[in-house]
C-alpha positions as CSV (number, residue, x, y, z in Angstrom):
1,X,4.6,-12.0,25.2
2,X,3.5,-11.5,21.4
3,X,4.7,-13.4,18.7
4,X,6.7,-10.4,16.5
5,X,7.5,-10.9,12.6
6,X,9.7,-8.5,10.3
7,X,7.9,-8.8,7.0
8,X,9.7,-10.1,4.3
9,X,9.5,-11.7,0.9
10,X,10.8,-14.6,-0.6
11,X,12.0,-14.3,-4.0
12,X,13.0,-17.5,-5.0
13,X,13.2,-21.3,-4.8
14,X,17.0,-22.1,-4.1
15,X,16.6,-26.0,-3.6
16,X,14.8,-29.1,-2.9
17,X,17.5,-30.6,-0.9
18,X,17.6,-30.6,2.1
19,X,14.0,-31.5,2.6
20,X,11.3,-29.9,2.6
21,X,13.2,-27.2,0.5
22,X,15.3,-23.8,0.7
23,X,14.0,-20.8,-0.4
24,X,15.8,-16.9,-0.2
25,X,14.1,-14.1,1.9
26,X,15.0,-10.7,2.1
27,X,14.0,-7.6,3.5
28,X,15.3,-4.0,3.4
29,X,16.3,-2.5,7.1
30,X,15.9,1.3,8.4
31,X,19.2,2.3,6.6
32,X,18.2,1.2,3.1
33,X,20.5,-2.0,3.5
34,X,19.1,-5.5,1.9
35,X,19.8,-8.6,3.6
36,X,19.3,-12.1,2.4
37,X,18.1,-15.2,4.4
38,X,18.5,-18.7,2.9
39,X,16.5,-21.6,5.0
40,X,13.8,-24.3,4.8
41,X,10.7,-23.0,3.8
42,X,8.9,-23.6,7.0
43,X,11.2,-21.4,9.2
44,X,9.2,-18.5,7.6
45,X,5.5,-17.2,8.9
46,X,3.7,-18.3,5.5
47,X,6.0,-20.4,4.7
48,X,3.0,-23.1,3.9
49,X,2.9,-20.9,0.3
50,X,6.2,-21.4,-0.9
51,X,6.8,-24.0,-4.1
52,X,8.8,-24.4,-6.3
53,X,6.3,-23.8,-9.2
54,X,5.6,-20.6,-7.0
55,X,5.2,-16.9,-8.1
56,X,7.8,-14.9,-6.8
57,X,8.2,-12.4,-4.7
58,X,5.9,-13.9,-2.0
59,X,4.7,-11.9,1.2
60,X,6.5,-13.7,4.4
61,X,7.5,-13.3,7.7
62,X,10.7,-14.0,10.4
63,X,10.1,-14.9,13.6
64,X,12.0,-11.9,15.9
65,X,12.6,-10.9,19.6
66,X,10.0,-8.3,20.7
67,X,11.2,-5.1,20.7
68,X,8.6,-4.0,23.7
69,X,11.0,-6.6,25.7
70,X,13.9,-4.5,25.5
71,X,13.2,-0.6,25.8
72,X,16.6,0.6,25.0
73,X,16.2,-0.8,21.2
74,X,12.9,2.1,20.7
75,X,13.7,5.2,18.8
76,X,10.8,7.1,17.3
77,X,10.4,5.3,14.5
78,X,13.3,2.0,14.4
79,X,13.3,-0.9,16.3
80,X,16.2,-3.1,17.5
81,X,15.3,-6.9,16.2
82,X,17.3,-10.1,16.8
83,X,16.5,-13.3,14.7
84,X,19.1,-15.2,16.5
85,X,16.8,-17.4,19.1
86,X,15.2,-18.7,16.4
87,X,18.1,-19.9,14.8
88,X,18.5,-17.6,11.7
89,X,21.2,-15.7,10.6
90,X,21.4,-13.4,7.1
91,X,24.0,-14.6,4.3
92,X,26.3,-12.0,6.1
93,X,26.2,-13.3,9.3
94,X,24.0,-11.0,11.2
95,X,21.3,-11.5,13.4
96,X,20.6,-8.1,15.0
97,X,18.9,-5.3,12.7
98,X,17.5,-2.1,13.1
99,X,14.0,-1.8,11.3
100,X,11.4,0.7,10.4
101,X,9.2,-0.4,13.5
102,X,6.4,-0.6,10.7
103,X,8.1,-3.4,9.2
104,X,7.3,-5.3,12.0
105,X,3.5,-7.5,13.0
106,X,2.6,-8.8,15.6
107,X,0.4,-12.1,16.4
């Protein structure tokens, strides 16, 4: 199994505390609809790049399921993504979102 990311930015610094830091991620899913992450800096594929004294908006990643894993999610050109084994929900409480299938890498 690959390791899947939605690519995302990061578009500010929220917080130092808690250690190491919280910064604010979003992304924009297959129906035009933002949604907003806030979480340690690490949790994010990149992450290493964040700072405070940072330019934003900086290229990052989320961790996701695989789509390939779960064949009903496929559509022609949106994916089915979950962030929720990772531990990651959006300010809105979801962790299932449909994506533009080339909003996603793998590693």
């Amino acid at each position: 199994m690959s390791m899947v990311f939605l690519r995302c930015h990061a578009v500010r610094w929220v917080d130092d505390e808690p250690q190491p830091g919280l910064v604010e991620v979003r992304f924009t899913d297959a129906h035009n609809q933002q949604w907003t992450f806030v979480d340690k800096w690490p949790v994010f594929a990149d992450g290493n790049r964040l700072t405070p004294d940072s330019t934003y908006p900086v290229a990052v990643g989320i961790l996701c399921d695989d789509p390939a894993d779960d064949d009903s999610s496929a559509t022609a050109d949106t994916v089915k993504v979950s962030v929720a084994p990772w531990g990651l929900e959006s300010l809105e409480g979801r962790v299932e979102f449909e994506v533009r299938a080339d909003q996603l890498s793998a590693c």
